[in-house]
C-alpha positions in Angstrom: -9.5 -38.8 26.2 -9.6 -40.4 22.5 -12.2 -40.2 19.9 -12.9 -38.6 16.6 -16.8 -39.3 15.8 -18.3 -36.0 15.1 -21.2 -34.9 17.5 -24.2 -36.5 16.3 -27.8 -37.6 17.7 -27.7 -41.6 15.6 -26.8 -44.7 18.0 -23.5 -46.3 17.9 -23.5 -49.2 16.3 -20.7 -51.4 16.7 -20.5 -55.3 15.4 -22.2 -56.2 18.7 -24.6 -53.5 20.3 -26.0 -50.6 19.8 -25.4 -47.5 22.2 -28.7 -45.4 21.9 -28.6 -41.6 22.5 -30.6 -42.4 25.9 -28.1 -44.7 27.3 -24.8 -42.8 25.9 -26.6 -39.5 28.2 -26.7 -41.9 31.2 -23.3 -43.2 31.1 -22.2 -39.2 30.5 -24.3 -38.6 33.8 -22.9 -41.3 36.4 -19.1 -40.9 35.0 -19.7 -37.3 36.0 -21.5 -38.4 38.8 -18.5 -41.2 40.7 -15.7 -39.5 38.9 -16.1 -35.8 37.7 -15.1 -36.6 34.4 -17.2 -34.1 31.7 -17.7 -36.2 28.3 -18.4 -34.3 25.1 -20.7 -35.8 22.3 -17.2 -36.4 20.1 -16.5 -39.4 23.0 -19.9 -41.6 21.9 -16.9 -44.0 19.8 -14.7 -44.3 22.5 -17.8 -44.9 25.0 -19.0 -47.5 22.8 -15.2 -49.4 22.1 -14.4 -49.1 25.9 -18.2 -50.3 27.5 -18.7 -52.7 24.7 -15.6 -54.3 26.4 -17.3 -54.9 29.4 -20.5 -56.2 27.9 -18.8 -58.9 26.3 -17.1 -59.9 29.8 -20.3 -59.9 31.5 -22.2 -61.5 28.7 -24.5 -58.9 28.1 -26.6 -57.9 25.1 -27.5 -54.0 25.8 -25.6 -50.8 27.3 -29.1 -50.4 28.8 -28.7 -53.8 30.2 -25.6 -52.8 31.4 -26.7 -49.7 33.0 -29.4 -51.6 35.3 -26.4 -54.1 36.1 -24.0 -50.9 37.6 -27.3 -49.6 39.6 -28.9 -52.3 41.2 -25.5 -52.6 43.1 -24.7 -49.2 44.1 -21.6 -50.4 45.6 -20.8 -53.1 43.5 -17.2 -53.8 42.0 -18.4 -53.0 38.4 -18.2 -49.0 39.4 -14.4 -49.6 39.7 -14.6 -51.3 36.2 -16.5 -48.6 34.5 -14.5 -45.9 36.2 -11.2 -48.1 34.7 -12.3 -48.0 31.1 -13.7 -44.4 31.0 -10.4 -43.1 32.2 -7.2 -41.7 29.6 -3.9 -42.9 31.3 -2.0 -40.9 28.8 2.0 -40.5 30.5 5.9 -40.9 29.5 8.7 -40.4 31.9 9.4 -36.3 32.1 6.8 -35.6 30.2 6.3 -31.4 30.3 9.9 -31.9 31.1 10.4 -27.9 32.1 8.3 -29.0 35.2 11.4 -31.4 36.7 14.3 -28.3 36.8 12.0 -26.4 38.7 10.8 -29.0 41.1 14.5 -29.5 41.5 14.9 -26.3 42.4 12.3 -25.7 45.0 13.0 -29.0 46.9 16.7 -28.1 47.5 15.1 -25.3 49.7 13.0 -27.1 51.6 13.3 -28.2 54.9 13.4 -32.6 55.2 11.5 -34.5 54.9 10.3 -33.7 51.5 6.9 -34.7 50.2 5.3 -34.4 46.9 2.0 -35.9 45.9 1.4 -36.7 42.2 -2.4 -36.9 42.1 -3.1 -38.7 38.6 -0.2 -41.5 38.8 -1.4 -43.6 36.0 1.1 -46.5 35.2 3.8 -44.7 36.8 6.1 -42.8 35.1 5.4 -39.7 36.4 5.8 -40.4 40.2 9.0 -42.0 39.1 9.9 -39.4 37.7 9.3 -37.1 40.6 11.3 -39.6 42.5 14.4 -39.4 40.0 14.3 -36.0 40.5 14.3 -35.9 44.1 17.3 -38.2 44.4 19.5 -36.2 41.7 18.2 -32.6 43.7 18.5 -34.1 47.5 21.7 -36.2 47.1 21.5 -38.2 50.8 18.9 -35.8 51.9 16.9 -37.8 49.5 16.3 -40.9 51.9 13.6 -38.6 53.7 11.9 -38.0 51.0 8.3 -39.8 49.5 6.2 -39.5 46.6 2.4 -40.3 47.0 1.0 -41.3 44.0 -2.5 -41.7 43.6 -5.0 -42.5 41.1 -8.7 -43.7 40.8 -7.5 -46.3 38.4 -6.9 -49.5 39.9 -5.8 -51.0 36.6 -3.2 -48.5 36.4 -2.0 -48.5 39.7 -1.5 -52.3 40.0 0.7 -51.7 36.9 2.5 -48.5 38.2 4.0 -50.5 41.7 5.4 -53.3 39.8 7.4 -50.8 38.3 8.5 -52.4 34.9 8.5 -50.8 31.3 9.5 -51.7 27.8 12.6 -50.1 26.6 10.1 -48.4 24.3 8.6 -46.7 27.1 12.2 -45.7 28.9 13.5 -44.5 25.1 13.5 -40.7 26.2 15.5 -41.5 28.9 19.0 -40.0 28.9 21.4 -43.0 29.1 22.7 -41.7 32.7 19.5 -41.9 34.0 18.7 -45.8 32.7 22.0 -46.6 34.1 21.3 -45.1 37.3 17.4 -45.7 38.0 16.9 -49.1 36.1 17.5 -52.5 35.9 17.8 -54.0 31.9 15.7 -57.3 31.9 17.3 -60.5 30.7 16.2 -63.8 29.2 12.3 -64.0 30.1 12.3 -60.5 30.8 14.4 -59.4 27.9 13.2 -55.8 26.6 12.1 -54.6 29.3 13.6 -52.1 32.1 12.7 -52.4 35.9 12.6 -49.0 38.3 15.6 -50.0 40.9 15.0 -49.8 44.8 16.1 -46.9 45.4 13.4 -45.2 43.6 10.5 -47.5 43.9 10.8 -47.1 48.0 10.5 -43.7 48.1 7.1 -44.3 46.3 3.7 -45.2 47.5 0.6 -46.1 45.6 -3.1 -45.6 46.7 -6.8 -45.6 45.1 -7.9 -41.9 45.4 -10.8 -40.2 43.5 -10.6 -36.7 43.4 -14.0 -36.7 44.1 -14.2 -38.4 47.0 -15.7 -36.3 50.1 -12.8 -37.3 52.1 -9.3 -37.8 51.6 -6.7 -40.2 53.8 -3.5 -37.7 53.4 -1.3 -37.5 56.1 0.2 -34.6 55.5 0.8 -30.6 53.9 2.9 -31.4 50.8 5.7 -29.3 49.2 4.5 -30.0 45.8 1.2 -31.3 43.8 1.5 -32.0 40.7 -2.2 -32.3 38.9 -1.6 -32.3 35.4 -3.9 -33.3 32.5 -6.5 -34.2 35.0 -8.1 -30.9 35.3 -9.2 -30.7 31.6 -11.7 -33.5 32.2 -14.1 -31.7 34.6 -16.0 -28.6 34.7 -14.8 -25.7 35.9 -17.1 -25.8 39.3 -15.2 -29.0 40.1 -12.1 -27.6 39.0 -12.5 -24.9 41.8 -13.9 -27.6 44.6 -10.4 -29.4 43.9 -8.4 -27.1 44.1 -9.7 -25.3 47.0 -9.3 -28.6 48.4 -5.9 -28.5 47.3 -5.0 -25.3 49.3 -4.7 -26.8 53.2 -2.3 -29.3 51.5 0.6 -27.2 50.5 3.0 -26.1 52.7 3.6 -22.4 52.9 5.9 -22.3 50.0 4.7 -24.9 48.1 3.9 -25.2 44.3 1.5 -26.9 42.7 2.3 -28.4 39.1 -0.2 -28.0 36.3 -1.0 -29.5 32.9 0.2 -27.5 30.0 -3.6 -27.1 28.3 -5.1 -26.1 32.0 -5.5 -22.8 33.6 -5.9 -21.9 37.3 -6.5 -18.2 36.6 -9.9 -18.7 37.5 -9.7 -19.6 41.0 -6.9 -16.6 41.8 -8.2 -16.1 45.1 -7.0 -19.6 45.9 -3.7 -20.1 44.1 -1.4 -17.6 41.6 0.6 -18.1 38.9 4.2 -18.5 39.3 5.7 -19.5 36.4 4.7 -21.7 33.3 2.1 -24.1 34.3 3.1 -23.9 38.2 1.0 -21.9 40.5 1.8 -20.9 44.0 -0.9 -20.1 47.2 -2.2 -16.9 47.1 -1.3 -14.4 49.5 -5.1 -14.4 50.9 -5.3 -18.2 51.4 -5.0 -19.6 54.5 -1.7 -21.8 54.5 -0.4 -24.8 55.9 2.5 -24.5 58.3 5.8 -26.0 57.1 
């Protein structure tokens, strides 16, 4: 997450509102609370910019205002809203690109059909991504395989499965690859690239909070990637997620990592196996392939 205000006990005053210390500690509290997210004191700016947002939407004068809104409708739509805007969708297409050879690698080993789940999808490049590099590792093998991509953005998402980019966003791309995997828009749609069927249908999108008590995952996976994500919550839900992780790679699976996070805490759980990508630990109980 963004922001560059120095730690500081003043309110944030904006043109608008005015985010007082009291109200800035409860909105650090019920992020943490729906969506494990851990927000330093350097985040009051972006608080402010991002909330301040939703104020003006709703017509409202006060975070505190605000706040009594989100609670006196515990299940209310306006969780999924501040969720939304208190969430970093940082991603480009093979980004941590030493990740994809090794993916590559591992898949052509495994028995069909081959599933990976990207747990922090965002708009979609990196599920895309994992797809690209199934269909170049698989060759026909690859019409067994799926991507899950999941997220507990719904902005995101929504964006992610209509699976259009700005050239801008496809620029890393090698030229094989936008030949291959895209469509170029034209006329109304002019600057801007579209993912082509035969990677889009391998993927499927769904709302998932890694918090939730209960996930709806149908199966062991041969890869999770979780990258970036980790950085954002303590490391007591670090170690809940991940055990959680465990029962859902198959025996030889791998699980893909964020290049500023590090598992070596939880080594009774998974080890490291290369750069970033960790492997079950011998002691863990494992799924069967």
């Amino acid at each position: 997450m963004n922001g560059n205000l120095n730690s500081t006990n003043a309110p944030s005053v904006g043109p608008d509102f005015v985010l007082t210390e009291k109200d800035f500690s409860k909105i650090r509290a019920l992020i943490h609370q729906h969506a494990g997210i851990a927000l330093g004191d350097q985040k009051r700016q972006m608080v402010y910019s991002r909330l301040a947002r939703r104020l003006r939407k709703l017509g409202l004068k006060e975070f505190s205002a605000y706040l009594r809104f989100l609670e006196a409708d515990p299940n209310g739509q306006e969780w999924q809203q501040f969720v939304n805007a208190l969430t970093t969708n940082l991603t480009s297409f093979f980004r941590e690109s030493h990740h994809f050879p090794v993916l590559a690698e591992h898949v052509r080993n495994c028995p069909q059909p081959v599933t990976v789940w990207c747990s922090a999808a965002s708009t979609g490049e990196e599920p895309y991504s994992i797809a690209m590099t199934l269909i170049e590792a698989l060759g026909k093998r690859a019409d067994t395989a799926s991507v899950l991509a999941t997220d507990i953005d719904t902005h995101v998402l929504e964006a992610a499965s209509e699976g259009v980019f700005s050239i801008e966003q496809a620029s890393k791309l090698t030229p094989e690859r936008l030949k291959r995997f895209f469509f170029r828009g034209a006329g109304a749609q002019a600057g801007k690239m579209r993912i082509r069927p035969e990677v889009s249908t391998m993927v499927r999108f769904q709302r998932l909070n890694l918090l939730d008590p209960y996930w709806v995952l149908a199966e062991p996976f041969d890869a999770i990637f979780c990258r970036n994500v980790m950085i954002y919550f303590d490391k007591s839900t670090q170690e809940r997620i991940l055990q959680r992780f465990a029962p859902l790679v198959k025996r030889h699976g791998l699980l893909f990592a964020g290049h500023s996070e590090n598992f070596s805490f939880a080594n009774q759980t998974f080890r490291l196996r290369g750069k970033t990508v960790y492997e079950l630990a011998s002691s863990q109980t494992r799924a069967t392939e």
